[in-house]
C-alpha positions in Angstrom: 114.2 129.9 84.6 110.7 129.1 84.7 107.9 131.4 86.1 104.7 131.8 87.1 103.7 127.8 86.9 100.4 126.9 88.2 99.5 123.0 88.3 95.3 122.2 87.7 94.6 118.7 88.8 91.9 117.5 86.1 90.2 113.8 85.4 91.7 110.8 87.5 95.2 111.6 87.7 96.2 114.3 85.4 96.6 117.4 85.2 97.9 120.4 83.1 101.4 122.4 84.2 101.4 126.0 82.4 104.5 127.8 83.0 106.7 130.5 81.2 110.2 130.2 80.0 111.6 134.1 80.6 113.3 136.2 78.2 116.6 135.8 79.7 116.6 132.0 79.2 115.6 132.6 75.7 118.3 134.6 74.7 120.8 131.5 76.2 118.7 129.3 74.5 118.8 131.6 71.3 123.0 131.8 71.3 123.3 128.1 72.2 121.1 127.2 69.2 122.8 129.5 66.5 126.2 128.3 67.7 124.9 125.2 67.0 123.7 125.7 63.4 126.3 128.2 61.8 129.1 125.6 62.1 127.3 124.3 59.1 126.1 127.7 57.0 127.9 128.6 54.0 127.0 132.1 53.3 128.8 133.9 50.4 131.2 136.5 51.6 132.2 134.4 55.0 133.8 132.1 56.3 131.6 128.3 57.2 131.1 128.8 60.6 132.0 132.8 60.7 128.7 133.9 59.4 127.6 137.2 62.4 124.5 136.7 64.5 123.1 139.6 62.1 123.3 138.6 58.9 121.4 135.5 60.2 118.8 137.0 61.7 118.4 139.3 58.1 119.1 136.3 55.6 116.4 133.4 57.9 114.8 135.2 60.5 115.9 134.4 64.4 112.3 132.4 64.4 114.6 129.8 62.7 116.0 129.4 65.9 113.2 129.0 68.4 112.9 125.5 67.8 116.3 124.6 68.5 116.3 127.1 71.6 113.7 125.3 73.1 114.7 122.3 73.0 117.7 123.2 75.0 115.6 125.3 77.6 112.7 123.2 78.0 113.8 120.0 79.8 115.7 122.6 82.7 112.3 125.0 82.9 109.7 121.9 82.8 112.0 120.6 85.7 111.7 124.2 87.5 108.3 124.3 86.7 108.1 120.5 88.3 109.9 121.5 92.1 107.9 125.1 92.2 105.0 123.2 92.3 105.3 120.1 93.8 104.0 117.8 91.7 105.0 114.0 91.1 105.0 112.9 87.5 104.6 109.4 87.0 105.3 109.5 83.0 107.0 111.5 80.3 105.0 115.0 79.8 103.0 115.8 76.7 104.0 119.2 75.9 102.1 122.1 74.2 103.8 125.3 73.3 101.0 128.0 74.1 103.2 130.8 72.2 106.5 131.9 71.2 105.8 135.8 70.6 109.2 137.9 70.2 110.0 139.8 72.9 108.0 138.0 75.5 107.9 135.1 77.4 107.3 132.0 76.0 104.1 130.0 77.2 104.1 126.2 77.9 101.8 123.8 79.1 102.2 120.2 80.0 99.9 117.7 80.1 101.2 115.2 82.9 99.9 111.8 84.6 100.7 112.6 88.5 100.7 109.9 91.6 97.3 109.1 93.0 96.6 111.0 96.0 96.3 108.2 99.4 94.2 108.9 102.2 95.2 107.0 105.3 93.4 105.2 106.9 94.7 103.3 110.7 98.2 102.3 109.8 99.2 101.5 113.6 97.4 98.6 116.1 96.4 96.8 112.9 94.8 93.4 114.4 97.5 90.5 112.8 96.8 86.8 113.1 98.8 84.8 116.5 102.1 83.3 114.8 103.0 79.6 116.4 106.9 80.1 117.9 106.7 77.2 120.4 108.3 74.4 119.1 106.8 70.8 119.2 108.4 67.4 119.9 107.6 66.6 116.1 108.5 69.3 114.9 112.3 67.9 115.9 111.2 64.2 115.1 110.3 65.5 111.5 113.4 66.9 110.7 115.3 63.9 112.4 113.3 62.0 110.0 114.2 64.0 106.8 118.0 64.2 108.0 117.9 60.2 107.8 116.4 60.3 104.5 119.2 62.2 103.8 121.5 59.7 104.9 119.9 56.7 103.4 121.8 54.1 101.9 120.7 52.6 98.7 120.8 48.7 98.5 120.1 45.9 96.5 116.3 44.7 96.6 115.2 40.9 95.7 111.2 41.9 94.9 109.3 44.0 93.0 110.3 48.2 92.8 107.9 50.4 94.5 107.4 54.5 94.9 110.4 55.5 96.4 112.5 52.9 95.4 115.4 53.2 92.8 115.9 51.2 89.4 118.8 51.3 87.4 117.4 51.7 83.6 118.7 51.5 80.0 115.5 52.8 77.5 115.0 53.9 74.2 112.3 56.0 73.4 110.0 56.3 69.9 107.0 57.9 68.7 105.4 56.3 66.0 107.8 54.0 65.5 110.5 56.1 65.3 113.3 57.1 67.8 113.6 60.7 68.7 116.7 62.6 69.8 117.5 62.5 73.8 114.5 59.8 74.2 117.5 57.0 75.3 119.9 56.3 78.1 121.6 53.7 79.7 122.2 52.6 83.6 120.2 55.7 84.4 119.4 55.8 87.9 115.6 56.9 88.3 113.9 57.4 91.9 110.2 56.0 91.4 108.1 58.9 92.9 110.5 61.7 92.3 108.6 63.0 89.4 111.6 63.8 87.3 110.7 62.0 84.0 107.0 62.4 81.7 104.0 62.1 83.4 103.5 58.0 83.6 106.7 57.2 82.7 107.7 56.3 86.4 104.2 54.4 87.1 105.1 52.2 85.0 107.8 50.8 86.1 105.8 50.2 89.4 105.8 46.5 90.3 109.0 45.5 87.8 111.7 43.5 88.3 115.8 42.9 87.9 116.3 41.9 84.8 112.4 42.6 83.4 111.9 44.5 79.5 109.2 47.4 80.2 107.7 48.9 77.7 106.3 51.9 79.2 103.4 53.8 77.4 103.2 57.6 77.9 101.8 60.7 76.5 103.5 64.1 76.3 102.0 66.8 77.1 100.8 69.3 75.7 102.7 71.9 76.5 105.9 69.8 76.3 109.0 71.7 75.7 110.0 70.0 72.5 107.4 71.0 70.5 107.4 68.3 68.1 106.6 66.1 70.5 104.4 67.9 72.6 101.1 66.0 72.7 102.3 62.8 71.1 101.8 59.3 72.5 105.4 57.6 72.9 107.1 53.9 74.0 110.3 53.4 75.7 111.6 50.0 75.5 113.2 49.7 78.7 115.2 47.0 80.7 115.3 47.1 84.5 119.0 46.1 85.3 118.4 47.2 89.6 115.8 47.3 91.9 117.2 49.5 94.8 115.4 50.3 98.0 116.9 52.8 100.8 118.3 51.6 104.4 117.5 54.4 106.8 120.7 54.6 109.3 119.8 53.9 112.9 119.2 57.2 115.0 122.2 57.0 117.3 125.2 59.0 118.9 127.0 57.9 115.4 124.7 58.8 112.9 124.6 62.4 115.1 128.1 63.0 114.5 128.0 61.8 110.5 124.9 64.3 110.1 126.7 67.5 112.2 130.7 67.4 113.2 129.9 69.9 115.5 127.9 67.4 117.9 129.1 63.9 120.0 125.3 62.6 120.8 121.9 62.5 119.7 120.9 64.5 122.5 123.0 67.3 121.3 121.6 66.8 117.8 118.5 67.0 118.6 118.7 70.0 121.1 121.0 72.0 118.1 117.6 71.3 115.6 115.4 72.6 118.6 117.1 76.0 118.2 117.8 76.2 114.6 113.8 75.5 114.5 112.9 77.8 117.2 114.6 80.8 115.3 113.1 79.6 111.8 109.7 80.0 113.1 110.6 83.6 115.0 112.1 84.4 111.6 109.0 83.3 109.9 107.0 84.7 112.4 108.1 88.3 111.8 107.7 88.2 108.5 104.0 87.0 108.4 103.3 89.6 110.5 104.9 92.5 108.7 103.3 91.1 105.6 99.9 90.9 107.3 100.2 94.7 109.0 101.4 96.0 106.4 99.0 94.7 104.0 96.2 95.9 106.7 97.4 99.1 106.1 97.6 99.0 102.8 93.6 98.2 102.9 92.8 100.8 105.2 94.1 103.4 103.2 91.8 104.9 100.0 94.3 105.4 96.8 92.8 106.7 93.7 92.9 104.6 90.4 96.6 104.0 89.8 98.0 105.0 86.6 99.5 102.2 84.1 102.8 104.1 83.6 103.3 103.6 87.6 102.7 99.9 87.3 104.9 99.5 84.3 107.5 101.5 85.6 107.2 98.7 88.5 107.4 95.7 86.6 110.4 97.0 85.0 112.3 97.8 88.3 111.2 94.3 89.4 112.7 92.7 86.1 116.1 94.8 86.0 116.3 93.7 89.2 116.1 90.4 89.0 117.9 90.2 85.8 120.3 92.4 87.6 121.0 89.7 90.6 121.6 86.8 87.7 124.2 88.3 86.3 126.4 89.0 89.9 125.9 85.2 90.0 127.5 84.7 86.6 124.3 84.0 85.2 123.4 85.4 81.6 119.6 86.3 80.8 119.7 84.5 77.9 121.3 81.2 79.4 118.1 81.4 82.3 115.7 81.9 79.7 117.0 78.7 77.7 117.9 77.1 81.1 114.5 77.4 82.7 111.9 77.4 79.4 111.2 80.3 79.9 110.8 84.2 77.8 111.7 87.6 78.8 107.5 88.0 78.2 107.3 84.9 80.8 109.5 87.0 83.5 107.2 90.2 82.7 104.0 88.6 83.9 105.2 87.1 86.4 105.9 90.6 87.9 103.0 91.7 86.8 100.4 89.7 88.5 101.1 91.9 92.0 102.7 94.5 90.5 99.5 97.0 91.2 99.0 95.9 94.7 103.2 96.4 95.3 102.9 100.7 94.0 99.9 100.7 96.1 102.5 99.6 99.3 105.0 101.9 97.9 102.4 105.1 98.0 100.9 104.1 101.8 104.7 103.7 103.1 105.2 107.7 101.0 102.3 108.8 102.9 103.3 107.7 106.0 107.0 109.2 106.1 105.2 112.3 105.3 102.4 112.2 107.7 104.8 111.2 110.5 107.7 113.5 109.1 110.1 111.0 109.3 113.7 112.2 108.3 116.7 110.4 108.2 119.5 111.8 110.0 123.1 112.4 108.6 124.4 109.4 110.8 121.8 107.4 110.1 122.5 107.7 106.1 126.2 106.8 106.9 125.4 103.9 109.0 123.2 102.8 105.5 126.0 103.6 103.6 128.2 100.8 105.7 125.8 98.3 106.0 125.6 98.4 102.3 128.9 98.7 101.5 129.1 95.2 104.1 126.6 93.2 102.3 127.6 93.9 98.9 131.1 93.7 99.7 132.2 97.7 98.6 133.8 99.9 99.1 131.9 102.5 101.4 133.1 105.2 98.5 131.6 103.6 95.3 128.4 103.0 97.5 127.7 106.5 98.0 128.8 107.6 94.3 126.3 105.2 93.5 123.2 106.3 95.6 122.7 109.6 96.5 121.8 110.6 100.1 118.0 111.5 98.3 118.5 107.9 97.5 119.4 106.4 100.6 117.1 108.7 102.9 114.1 107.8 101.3 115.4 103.9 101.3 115.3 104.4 105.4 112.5 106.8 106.2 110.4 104.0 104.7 112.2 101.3 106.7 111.2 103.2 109.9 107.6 103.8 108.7 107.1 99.9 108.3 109.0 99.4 111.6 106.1 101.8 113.0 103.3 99.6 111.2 105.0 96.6 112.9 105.9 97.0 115.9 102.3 98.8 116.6 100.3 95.5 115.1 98.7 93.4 118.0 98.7 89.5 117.7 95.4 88.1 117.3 
């Protein structure tokens, strides 16, 4: 379809693709486009649509048609153009039409943004910081701790509320004088400490009393939600009806078996959170260290400049993605955007901030695969195939209609590369 193209790297990362579109695929290009046009020509002496090739070319000239004919050649010949040569766009092409001379082929040439070329540097024995896996005595007395907070009752207290304690509140809140909407409740439980309410609002009910009238002085700020009261100074008359402070359970064989069914003592509670920790911090473990190696070899490695249309093209992956996961879980874009505060804009730079540093990892793990020639084998892209299929609950069928093996293969030679980065790195 395409012939003769030739690829000349230029400044940064582009460069200009010439090729030729032959005479054969001119002539499909030609038919397609006047089959395309007559169904609308109303030339005296014929039928609409039954005017002959001919009489066309007499009556308008067959250069009517080139620019029709090309645009249903060029996408196919830019595309053969693309896999003679090699080359990875990043970004849609800026095309220039060189000449269109009758009876020859036609000239193109494409201005396009390519990836950056990556020269590796040590990707393997990369030095990674010694990851703690033993587990301490405190580490089980700290969760044994939090579990208990868990299990804390709440109960009635005589004196004064402090942090951590509990009040049971009614308040009505005004700003200059005047109440504004959701500023009131009534017996609203409120855990001093827990930083749930405006800045200040739970200080001050530090030291009160059952029974006591607060009136509690804050400030919003700035960046408050409500905007008309972002900023603003604000009093909420409020009467403290409880005082509640928590009773921690005793640690015995009892409260064991109310924290995990699955145990009858202490002992066995305690020897159950040993494990579960110990495989937390392996878990952890290995995933500090393939951050750190990989990262390592990200660093070692010399990438050229990368172009903005590859880190755009990231952040919107990242964001589809994301937005993508939401809505499995029943969860509308626009309900999380009103839900959390937040604006699609928000979500964007949010990706952003390591968007750059994310293609870089993308292009080292490329250059790896290739370096190392790593390819997938057929088994290998159906054991894929099942494991997805069993984490996404699928069908093994609609898994591979959705992916192709291209798909999948580069999915896994790039799992193996960063096994190789890994499982090479030496604890430091």
């Amino acid at each position: 379809m395409s012939a003769k193209a030739k690829f000349t790297k230029k400044e940064k990362n582009t460069g200009e693709l010439k090729f030729e579109i032959d005479q054969d695929t001119i002539k499909q290009g030609l038919d397609t486009a006047f089959n395309r046009v007559k169904k609308n020509l109303n030339v005296p002496g014929f039928r609409k649509g039954k005017v002959p090739r001919q009489i066309f070319n007499r009556m308008y000239g067959e250069e009517a048609l080139y620019e029709d004919a090309l645009n249903s050649v060029l996408p196919a010949a830019y595309q053969n153009a693309i896999d003679d040569t090699k080359v990875e766009p990043v970004d849609q092409p800026q095309i220039n039409v060189e000449s269109m001379e009758k009876g020859k082929p036609w000239a193109i040439s494409a201005t396009i943004t390519v990836k950056p070329e990556v020269k590796l540097g040590d990707y393997t024995g990369i030095a990674v910081k010694k990851q703690k896996r033993n587990v301490l005595k405190a580490d089980v007395e700290n969760k044994l701790e939090e579990l208990q907070k868990q299990q804390a009752e709440l109960v009635l207290k005589d004196g004064k509320a402090e942090k951590g304690d509990t009040v049971v509140i009614d308040y009505v809140g005004s700003v200059d004088g005047k109440e504004f909407d959701g500023g009131s409740a009534q017996n609203y439980s409120l855990e001093l400490g827990s930083n749930s309410f405006i800045p200040g609002f739970e200080d001050g009910l530090i030291g009160a009393s059952a029974n006591d009238d607060v009136d509690v002085k804050v400030t919003f700020p700035e960046d408050y939600q409500a905007k008309e009261l972002a900023g603003k100074d604000a009093i909420f008359k409020t009467t403290v009806h409880e005082v509640k402070s928590k009773e921690l359970p005793k640690l015995d064989d009892d409260f064991a078996k109310d924290v995990d069914e699955n145990v009858d003592t202490l002992e066995d509670l305690k020897k159950k959170l040993h494990d579960e920790i110990k495989d937390q911090k392996k878990e952890t473990a290995e995933e500090n260290i393939q951050e750190e190696a990989i990262s390592g070899a990200v660093k070692n490695a010399k990438i050229d400049e990368i172009p903005q249309a590859m880190i755009d093209t990231e952040v919107d992956n990242q964001m589809n993605q994301y937005l993508a996961n939401l809505r499995r879980q029943g969860i509308d874009p626009k309900l999380y955007y009103q839900m959390t505060g937040t604006t699609e804009d928000d979500l964007k730079k949010q990706f952003s901030s390591d968007a750059e540093e994310r293609v870089k990892t993308d292009l080292v793990i490329e250059a790896i695969v290739a370096k190392e020639g790593i390819k997938p084998s057929e088994d290998e892209i159906s054991e894929e195939i099942k494991s997805l299929a069993d984490e996404y609950k699928m069908d093994e069928k609609a898994v591979r209609g959705a992916l192709t093996d291209d798909m999948l293969a580069h999915d896994i030679a790039a799992k193996k590369a960063i096994e190789l980065i890994v499982d090479s790195s030496v604890e430091k």
